[in-house]
C-alpha positions in Angstrom: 98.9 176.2 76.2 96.0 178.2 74.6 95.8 181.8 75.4 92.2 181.8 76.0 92.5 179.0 78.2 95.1 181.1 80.5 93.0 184.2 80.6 89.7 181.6 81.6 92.4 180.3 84.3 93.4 183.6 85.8 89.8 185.4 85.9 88.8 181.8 88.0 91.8 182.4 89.8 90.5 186.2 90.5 87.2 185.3 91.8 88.4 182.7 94.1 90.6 185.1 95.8 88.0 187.8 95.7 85.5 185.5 97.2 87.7 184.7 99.9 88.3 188.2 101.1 87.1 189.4 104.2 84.7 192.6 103.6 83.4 195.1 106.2 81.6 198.2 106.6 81.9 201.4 108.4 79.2 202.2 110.4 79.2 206.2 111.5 77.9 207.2 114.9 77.3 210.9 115.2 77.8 213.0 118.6 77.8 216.3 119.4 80.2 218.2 122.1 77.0 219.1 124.1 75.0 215.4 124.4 73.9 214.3 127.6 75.4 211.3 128.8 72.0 209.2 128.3 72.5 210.2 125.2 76.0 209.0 124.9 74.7 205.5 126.4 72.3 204.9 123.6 74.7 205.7 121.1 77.3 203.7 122.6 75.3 200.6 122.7 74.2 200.8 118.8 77.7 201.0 118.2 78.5 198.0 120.2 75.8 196.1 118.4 77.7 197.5 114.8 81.1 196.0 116.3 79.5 193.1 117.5 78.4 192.3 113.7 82.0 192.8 112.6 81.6 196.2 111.6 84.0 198.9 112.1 82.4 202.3 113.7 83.5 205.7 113.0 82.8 208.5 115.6 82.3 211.9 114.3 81.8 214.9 116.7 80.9 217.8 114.8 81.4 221.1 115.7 79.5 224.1 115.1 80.5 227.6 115.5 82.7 228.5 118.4 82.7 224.8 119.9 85.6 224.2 117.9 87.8 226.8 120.4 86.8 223.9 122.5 88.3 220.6 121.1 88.6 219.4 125.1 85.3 219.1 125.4 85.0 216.9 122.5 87.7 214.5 124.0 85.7 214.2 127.4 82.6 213.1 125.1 84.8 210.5 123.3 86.3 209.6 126.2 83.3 208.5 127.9 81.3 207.3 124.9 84.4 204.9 124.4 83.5 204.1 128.5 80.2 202.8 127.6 81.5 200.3 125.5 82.8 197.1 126.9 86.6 196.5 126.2 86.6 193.4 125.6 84.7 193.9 122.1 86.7 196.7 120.1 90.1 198.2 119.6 90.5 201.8 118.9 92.1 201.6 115.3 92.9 205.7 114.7 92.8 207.5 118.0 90.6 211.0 118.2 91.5 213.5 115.6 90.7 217.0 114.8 90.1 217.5 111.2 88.4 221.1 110.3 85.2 221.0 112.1 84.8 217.6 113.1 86.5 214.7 115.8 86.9 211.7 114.7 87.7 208.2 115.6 87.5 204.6 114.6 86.7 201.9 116.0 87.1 198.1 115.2 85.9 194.9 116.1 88.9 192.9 118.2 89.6 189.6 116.0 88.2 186.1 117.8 
C-alpha cells in the first residue's frame, strides 16, 4: 500500500468522524443576587429558548462587594430562576457553585 494513499485514507477518515460530531454552545445568562423576580422571568425564558435550540446555558450570579457574605441569597435567586423554567426541557448538568465572586451553574438541554 502506498503511504500517501494511507495518510489520504486517514484524513477522510478524520473528517467523517469530525463531521459527525455533535457540537453545542454555551449560552451565559447573567443574574444578580438583588433582581426582581420579573426580572428573573425574562431571563428564564431567554434561557429556555437557548435550551430549546440545543444549547447549554450557564448561570452566573455575580457578586459585588459584601453580597458575597451572602451566598444564600444567591441560591434563592437560582432556585427560583431554575422555577421559571419548565422541567420537562433541561437537566441541571453541574449544580450551583461558589467560585470567588461568582455562582454558577449549568444547564443542559434533556436529550429527545
Amino acid at each position: 500500500m502506498d503511504y500517501n494513499k494511507f495518510l489520504y485514507e486517514q484524513s477522510r477518515k478524520e473528517k467523517l468522524a469530525k463531521k459527525n460530531q455533535k457540537t453545542f454552545d454555551i449560552k451565559e445568562v447573567r443574574l444578580s443576587a438583588t433582581i426582581e423576580e420579573h426580572d428573573i422571568t425574562i431571563k428564564a425564558k431567554r434561557a429556555e429558548k437557548f435550551l430549546n435550540a440545543g444549547d447549554k446555558v450557564k448561570v452566573t450570579i455575580r457578586f459585588r462587594g459584601r453580597e458575597a457574605d451572602y451566598a444564600f441569597k444567591g441560591n434563592k435567586v437560582l432556585d427560583l430562576f431554575v422555577s421559571k423554567i419548565n422541567e420537562e426541557v433541561f437537566i441541571v448538568e453541574k449544580k450551583a457553585k461558589l467560585e470567588g465572586r461568582n455562582m454558577t451553574m449549568v444547564l443542559a438541554p434533556k436529550k429527545a
